[in-house]
Residue frames relative to the residue before (quaternion, step in Angstrom):
aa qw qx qy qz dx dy dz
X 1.0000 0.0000 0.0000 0.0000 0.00 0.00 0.00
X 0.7184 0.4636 -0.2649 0.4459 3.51 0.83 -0.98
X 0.7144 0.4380 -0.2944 0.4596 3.20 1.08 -0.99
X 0.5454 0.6194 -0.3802 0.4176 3.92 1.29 -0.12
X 0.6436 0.6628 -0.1764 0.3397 3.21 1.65 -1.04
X 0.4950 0.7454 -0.3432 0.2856 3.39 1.63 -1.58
X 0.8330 0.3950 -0.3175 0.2220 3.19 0.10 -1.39
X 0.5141 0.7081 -0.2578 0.4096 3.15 1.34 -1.23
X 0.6107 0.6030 -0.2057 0.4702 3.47 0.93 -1.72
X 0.9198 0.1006 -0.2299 0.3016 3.60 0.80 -0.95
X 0.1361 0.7971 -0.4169 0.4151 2.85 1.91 0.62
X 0.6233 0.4997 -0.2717 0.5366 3.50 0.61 -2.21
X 0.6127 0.5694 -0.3456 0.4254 3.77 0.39 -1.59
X 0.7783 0.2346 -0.3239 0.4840 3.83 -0.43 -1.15
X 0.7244 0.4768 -0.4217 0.2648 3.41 0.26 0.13
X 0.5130 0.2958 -0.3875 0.7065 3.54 1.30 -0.39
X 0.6330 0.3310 -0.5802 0.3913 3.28 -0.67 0.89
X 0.8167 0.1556 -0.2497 0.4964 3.71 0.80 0.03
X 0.1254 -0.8837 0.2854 -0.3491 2.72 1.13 1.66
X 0.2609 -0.7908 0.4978 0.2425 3.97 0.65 0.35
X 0.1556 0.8197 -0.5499 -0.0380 3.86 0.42 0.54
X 0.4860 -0.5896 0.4105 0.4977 3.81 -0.63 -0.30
X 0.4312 0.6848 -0.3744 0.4526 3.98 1.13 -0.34
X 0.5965 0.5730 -0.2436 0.5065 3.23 1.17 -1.41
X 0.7633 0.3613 -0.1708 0.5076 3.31 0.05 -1.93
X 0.6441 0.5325 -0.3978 0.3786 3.65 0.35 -0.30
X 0.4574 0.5975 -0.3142 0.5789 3.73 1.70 -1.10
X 0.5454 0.6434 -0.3414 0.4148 3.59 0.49 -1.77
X 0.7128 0.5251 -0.1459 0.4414 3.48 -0.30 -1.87
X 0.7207 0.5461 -0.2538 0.3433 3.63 0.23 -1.11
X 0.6247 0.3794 -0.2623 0.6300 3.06 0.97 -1.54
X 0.7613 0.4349 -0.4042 0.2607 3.90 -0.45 -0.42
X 0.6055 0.4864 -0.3803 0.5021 3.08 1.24 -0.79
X 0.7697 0.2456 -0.3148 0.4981 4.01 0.33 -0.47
X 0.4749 0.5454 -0.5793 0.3761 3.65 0.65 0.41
X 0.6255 0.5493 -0.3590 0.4221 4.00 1.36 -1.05
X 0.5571 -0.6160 0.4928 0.2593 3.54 -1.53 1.30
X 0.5361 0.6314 -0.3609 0.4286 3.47 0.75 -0.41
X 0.6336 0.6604 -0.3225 0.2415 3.28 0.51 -1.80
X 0.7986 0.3944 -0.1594 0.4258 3.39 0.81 -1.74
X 0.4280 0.7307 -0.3421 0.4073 3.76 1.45 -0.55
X 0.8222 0.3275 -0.2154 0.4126 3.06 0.05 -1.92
X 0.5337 0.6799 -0.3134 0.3933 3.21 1.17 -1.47
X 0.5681 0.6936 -0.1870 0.4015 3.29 0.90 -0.99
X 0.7917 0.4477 0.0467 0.4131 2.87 0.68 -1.77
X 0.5780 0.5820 -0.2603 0.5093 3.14 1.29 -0.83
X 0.6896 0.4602 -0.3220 0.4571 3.54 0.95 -1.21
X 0.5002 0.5796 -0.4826 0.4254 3.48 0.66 -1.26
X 0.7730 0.5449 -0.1400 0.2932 3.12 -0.21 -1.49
X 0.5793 0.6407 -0.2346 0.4459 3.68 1.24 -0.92
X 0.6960 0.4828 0.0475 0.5294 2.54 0.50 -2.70
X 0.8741 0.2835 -0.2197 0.3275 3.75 -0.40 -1.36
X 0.4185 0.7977 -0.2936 0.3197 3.87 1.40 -1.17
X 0.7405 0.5566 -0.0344 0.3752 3.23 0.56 -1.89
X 0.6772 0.3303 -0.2618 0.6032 3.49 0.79 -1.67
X 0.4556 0.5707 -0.5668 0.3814 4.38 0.77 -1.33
X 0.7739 0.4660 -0.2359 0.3582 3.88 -0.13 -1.50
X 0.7822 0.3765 -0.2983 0.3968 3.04 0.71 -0.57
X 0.4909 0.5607 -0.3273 0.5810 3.50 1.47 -0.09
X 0.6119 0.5818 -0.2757 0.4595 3.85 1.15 -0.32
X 0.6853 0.3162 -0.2247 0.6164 3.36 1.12 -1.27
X 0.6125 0.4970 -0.4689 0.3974 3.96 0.52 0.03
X 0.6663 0.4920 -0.3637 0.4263 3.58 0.91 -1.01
X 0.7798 0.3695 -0.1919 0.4675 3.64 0.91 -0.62
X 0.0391 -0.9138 0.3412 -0.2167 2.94 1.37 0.83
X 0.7431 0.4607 -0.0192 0.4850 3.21 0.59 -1.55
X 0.7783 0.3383 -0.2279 0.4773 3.51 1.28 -0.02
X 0.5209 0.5713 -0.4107 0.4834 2.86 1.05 0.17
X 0.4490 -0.6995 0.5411 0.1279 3.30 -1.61 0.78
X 0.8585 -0.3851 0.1626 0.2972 2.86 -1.67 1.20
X 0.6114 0.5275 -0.1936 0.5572 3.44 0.87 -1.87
X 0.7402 0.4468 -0.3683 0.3418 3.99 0.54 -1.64
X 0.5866 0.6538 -0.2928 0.3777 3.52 1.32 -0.95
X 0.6968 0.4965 -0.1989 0.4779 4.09 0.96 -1.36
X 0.6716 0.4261 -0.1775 0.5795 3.42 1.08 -0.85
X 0.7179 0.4528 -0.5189 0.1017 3.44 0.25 -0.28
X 0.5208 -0.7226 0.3841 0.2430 3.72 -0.92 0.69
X 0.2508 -0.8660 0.4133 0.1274 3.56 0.09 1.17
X 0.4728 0.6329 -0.3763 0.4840 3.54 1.81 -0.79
X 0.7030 0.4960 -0.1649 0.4823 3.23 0.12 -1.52
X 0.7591 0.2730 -0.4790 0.3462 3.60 -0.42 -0.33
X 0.6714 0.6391 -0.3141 0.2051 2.67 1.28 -1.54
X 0.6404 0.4509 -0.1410 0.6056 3.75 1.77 -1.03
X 0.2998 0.7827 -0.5081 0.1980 3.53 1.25 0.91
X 0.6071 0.5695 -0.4414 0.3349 3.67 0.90 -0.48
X 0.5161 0.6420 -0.5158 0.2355 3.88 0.83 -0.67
X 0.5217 0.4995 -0.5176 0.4587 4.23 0.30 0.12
X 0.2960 0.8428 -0.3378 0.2968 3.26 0.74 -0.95
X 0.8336 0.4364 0.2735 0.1996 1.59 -0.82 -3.18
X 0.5609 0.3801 -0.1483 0.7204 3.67 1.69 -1.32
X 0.5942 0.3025 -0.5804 0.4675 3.92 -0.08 0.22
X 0.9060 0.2478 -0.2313 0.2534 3.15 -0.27 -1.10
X 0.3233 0.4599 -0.5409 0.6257 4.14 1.33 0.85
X 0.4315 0.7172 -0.4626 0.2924 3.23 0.35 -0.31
X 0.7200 0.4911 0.0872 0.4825 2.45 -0.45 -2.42
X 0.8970 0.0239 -0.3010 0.3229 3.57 -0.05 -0.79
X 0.1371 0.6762 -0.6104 0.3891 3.75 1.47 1.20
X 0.8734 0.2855 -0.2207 0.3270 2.97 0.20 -1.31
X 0.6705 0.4656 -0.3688 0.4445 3.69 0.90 0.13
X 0.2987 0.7037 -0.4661 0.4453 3.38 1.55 0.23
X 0.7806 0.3792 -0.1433 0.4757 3.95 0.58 -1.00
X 0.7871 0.3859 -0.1380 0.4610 3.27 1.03 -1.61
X 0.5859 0.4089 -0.4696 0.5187 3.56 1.13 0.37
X 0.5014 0.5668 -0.4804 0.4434 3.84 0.69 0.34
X 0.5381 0.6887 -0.2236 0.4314 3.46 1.65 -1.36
X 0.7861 0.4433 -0.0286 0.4297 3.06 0.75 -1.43
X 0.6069 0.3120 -0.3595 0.6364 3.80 1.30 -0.48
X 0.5496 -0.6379 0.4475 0.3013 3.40 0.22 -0.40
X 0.4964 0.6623 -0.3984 0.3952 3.48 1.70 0.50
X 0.1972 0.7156 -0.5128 0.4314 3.45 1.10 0.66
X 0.6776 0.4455 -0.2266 0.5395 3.54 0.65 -1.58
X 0.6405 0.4973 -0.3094 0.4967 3.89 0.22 -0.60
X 0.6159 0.4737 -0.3643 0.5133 4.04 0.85 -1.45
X 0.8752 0.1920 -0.1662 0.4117 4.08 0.15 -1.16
X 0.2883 0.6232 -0.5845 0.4322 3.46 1.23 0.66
X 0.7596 0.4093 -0.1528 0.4817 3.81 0.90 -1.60
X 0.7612 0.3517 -0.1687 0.5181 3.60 0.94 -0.35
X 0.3541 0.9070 -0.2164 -0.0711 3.64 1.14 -0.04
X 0.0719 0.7432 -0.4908 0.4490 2.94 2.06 1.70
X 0.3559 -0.8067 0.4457 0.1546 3.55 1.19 -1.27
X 0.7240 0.2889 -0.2713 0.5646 3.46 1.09 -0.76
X 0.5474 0.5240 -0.5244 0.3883 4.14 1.03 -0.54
X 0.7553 0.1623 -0.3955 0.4968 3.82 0.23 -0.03
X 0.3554 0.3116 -0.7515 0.4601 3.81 -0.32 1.33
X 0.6463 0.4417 -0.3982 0.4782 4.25 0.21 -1.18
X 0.8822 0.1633 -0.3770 0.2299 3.00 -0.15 -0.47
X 0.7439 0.4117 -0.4385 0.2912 3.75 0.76 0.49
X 0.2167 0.7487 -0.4882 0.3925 2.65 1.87 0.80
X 0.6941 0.4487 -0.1768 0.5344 3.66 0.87 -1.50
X 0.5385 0.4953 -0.4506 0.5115 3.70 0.43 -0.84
X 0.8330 0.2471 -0.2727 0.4132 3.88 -0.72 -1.38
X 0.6913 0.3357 -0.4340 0.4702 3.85 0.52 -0.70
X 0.5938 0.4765 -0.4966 0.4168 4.13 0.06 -0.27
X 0.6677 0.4242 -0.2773 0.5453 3.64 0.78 -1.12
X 0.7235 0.4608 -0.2994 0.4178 4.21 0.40 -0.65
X 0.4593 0.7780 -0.2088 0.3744 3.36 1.88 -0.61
X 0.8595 0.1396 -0.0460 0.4895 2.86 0.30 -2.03
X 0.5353 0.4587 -0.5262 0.4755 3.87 0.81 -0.03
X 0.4379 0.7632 -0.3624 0.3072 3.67 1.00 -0.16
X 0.5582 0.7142 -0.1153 0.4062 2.58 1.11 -2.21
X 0.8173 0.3929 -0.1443 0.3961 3.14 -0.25 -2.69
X 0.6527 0.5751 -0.3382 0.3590 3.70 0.76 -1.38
X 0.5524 0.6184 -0.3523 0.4340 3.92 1.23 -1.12
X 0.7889 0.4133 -0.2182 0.3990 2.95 0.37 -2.05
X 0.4549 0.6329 -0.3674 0.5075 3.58 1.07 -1.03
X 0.8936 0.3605 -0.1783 0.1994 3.53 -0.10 -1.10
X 0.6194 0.4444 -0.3562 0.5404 3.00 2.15 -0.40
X 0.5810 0.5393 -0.4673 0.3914 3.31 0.83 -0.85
X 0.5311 0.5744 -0.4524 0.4282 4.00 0.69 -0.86
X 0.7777 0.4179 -0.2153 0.4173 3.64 -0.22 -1.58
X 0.5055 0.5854 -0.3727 0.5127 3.84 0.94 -0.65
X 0.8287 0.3894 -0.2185 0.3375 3.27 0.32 -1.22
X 0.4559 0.5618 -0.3093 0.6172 3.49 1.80 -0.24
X 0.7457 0.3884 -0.3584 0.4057 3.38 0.33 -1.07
X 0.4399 0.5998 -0.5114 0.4304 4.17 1.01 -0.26
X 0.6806 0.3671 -0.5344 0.3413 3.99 0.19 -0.12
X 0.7139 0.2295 -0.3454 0.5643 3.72 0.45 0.53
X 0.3287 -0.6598 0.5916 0.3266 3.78 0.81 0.65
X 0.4838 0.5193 -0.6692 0.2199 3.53 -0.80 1.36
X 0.4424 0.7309 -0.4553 0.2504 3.57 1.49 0.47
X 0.4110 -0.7407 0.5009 0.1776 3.79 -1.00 0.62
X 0.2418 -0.5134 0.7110 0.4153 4.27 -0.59 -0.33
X 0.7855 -0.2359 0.5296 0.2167 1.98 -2.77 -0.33
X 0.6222 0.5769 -0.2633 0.4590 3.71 0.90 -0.78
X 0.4356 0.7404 -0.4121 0.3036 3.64 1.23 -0.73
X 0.4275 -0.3774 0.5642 0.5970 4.06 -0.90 -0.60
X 0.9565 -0.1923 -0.0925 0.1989 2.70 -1.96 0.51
X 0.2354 -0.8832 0.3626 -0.1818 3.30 1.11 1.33
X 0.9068 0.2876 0.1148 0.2859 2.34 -0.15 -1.97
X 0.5588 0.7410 -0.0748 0.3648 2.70 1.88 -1.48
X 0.6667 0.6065 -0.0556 0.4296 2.70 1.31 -1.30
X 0.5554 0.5820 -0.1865 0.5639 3.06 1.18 -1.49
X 0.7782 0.5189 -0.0959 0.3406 3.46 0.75 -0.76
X 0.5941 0.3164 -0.1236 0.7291 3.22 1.51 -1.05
X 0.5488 0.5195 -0.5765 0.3107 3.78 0.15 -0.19
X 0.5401 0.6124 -0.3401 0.4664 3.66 1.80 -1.77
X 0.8454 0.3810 -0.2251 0.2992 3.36 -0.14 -1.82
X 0.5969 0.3448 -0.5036 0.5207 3.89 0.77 -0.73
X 0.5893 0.4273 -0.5869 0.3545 4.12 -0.39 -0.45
X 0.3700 0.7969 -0.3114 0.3621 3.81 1.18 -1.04
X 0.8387 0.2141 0.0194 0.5004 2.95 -0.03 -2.24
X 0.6192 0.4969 -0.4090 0.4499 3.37 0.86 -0.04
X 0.5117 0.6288 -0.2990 0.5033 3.50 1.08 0.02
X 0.7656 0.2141 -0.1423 0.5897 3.53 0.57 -1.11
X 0.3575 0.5805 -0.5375 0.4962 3.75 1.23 0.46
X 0.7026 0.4193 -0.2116 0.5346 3.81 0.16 -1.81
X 0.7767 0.2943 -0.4723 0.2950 3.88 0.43 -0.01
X 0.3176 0.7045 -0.3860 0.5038 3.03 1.28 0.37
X 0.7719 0.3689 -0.1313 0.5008 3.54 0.30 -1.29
X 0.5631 0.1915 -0.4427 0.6710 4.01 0.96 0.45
X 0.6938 0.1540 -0.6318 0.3094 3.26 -0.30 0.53
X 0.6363 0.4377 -0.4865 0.4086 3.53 0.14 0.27
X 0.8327 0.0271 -0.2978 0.4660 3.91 0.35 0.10
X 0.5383 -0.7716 0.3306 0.0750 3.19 0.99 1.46
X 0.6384 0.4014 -0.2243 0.6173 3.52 1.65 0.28
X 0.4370 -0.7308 0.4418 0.2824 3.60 -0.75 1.27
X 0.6982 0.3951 -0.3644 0.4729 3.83 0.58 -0.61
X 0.4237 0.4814 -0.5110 0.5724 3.75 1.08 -0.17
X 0.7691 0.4308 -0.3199 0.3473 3.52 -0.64 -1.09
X 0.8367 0.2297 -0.2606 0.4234 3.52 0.58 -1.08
X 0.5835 0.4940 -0.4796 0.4307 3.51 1.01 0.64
X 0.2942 0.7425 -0.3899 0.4584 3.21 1.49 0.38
X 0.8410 0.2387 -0.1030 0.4744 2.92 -0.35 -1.58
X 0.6659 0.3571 -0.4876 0.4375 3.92 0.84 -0.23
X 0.4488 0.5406 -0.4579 0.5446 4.05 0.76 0.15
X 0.7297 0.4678 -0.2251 0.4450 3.68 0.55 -0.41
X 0.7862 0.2508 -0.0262 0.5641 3.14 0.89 -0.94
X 0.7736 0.2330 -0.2363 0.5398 3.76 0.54 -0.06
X 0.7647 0.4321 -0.1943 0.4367 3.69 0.55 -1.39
X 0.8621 -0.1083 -0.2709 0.4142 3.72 1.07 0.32
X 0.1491 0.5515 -0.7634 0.3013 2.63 0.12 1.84
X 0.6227 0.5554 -0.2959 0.4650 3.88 1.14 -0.91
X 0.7468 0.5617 -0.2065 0.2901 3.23 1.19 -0.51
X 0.3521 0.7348 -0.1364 0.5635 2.75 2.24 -0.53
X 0.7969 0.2974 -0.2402 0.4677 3.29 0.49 -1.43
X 0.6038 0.5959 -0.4178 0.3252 3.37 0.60 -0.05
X 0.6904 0.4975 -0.2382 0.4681 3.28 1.31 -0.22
X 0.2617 -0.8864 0.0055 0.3819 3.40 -0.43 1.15
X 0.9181 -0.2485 -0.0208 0.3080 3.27 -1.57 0.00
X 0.7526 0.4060 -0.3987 0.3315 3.46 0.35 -0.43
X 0.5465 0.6690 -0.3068 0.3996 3.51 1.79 -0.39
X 0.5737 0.2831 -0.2302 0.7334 3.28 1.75 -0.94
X 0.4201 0.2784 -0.7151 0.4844 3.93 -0.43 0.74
X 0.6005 0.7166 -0.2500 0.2519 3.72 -0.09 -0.77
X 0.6938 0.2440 -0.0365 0.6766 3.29 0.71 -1.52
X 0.6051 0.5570 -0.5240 0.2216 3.56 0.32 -1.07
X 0.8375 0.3796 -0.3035 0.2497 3.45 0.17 -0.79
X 0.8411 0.2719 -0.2961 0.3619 3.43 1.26 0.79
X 0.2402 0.7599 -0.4833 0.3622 2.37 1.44 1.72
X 0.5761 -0.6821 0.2029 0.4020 3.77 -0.23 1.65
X 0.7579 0.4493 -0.3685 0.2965 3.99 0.52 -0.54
X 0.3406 0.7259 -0.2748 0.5306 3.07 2.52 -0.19
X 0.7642 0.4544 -0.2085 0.4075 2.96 0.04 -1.82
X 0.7099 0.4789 -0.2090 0.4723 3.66 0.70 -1.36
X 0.5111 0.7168 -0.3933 0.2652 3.79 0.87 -1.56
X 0.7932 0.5258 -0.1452 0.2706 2.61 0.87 -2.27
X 0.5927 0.4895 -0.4653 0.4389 4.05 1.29 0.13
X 0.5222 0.6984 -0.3299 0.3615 3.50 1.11 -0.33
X 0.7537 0.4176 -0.1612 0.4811 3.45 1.13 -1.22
X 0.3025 -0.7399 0.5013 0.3314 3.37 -1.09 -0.01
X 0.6550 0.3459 -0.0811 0.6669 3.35 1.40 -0.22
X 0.2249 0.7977 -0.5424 0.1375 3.97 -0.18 1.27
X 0.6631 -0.4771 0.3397 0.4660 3.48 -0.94 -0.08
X 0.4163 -0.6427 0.4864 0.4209 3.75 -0.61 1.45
X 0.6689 0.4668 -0.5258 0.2412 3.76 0.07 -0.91
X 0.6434 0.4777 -0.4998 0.3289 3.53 0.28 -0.26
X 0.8195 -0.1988 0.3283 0.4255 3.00 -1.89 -0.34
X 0.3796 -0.6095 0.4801 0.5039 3.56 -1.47 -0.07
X 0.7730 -0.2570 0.3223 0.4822 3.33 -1.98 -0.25
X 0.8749 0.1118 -0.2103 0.4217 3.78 -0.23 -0.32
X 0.5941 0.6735 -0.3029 0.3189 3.07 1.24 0.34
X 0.6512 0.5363 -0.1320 0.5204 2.78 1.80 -0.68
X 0.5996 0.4973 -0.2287 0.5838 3.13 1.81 -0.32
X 0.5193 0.4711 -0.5119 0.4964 3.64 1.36 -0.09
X 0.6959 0.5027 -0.3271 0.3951 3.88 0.90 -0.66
X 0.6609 0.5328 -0.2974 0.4368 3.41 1.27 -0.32
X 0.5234 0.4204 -0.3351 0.6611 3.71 1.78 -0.53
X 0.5063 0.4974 -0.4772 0.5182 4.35 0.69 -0.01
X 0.6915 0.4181 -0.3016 0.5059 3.74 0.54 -0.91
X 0.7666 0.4181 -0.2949 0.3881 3.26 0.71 -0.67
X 0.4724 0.6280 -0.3319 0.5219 3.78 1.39 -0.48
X 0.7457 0.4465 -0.1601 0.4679 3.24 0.84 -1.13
X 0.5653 0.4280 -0.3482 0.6132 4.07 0.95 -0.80
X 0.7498 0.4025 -0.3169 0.4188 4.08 0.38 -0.74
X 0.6106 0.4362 -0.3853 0.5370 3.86 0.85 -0.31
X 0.5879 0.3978 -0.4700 0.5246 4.00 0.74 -0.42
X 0.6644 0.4224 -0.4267 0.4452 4.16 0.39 -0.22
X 0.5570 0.4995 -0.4359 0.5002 3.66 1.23 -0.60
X 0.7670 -0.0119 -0.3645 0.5279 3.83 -0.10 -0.28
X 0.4155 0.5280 -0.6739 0.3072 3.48 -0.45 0.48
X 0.7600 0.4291 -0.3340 0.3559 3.37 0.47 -1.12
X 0.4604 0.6258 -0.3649 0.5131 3.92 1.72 -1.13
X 0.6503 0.4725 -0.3315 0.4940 3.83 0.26 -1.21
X 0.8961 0.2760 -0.2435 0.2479 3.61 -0.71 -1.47
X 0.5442 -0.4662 0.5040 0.4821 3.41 -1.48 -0.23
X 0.3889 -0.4995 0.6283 0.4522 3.62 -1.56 0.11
């Protein structure tokens, strides 16, 4: 009986081992995302930019110190400059969110990713988590990095602030997480047009080309829209100091992760529906 049983037993056996688990597909994801040339660049970039941006500006408004007026001196905003690099930082996660997917599109290893997964939605989850955990915490360091830098510039005219300040911290925080959510927004958007210049003219039409468009229209229609327009809505955790008409600071970012819940479920059944 036992010995009739073996084979079967490891038959059952070699197969839960090659099992499709999400741990797996998540392992999967890892290696590809740091195997792409891009990956380290932008990544790269993003930090520079985070981390170095912030203290650069604030070493700009100190040297020119002396010219600046009375009014330019009381007002100026040490949070903010100091956490000036995060645009940057959100173009270029961007950009590579969205070639995370659409360069799989393009070699043709898409076909290979849901040949091994062929549920189809564990590898959207799992480079969702892979690029926003990784886009997160270098986020994080590059913020904190960048205010604490520019703060420490700003002490030669004692107009620096702490972490303890009003919305300090916050900032420091939401500058990380909206670049974040803008990240796993733009991977969303290559898997739905499954082409990297599609995708990244996407998200700059979204984010740059109408907000400008807006203003052009007239004012009480754009007072209107303006404040829930997604780089608006989101912007506004980044800053310490935004336009009262908008949304608040985490509010506007609960409506920007709604846009984004919503842009990532249209790639979830798109992707279930189409061919690779």
């Amino acid at each position: 009986m036992s010995t009739g049983a073996l084979p079967g037993l490891a038959a059952r056996s070699d197969r839960s081992n090659e099992r499709v688990t999400l741990p797996r597909v998540i392992r999967s994801e890892w290696t590809k995302l740091w195997t792409l040339r891009s990956t380290r660049w932008s990544l790269l970039l993003a930090f520079v930019a985070q981390a170095g941006l912030g203290p650069l500006i604030a070493a700009i408004e100190m040297a020119r110190w002396s010219q600046l007026t009375l009014q330019d001196r009381l007002t100026i905003n040490p949070i903010d400059h100091s956490l000036g690099g995060w645009h940057l930082a959100q173009l270029s996660v961007a950009i590579l969110g969205v070639m995370t997917i659409t360069g799989e599109y393009h070699t043709g290893m898409i076909r290979s990713s849901l040949m091994a997964a062929p549920k189809r939605l564990p590898v959207l989850w799992a480079k969702l988590l892979v690029f926003s955990s990784v886009t997160l915490v270098l986020m994080l360091v590059a913020a904190f990095i960048g205010f604490l830098g520019g703060q420490a510039i700003f002490t030669e005219h004692h107009v620096n602030v702490g972490l303890s300040a009003p919305h300090a911290l916050r900032t420091v925080i939401g500058a990380a997480v909206f670049t974040t959510a803008t990240g796993a927004l733009c991977v969303a958007l290559g898997t739905i047009v499954r082409r990297t210049a599609g995708g990244i003219a996407l998200f700059v039409g979204v984010f740059f080309v109408l907000p400008g468009l807006v203003e052009i229209l007239p004012s009480t229609t754009a007072n209107a829209i303006h404040p829930y327009l997604p780089s608006n809505a989101g912007g506004a955790v980044a800053q310490a100091l935004s336009d009262p008409n908008n949304f608040s600071a985490w509010g506007g970012f609960a409506l920007f992760c709604g846009y984004t819940v919503a842009v990532i479920a249209l790639a979830a059944v798109l992707l279930l529906r189409r061919d690779a």
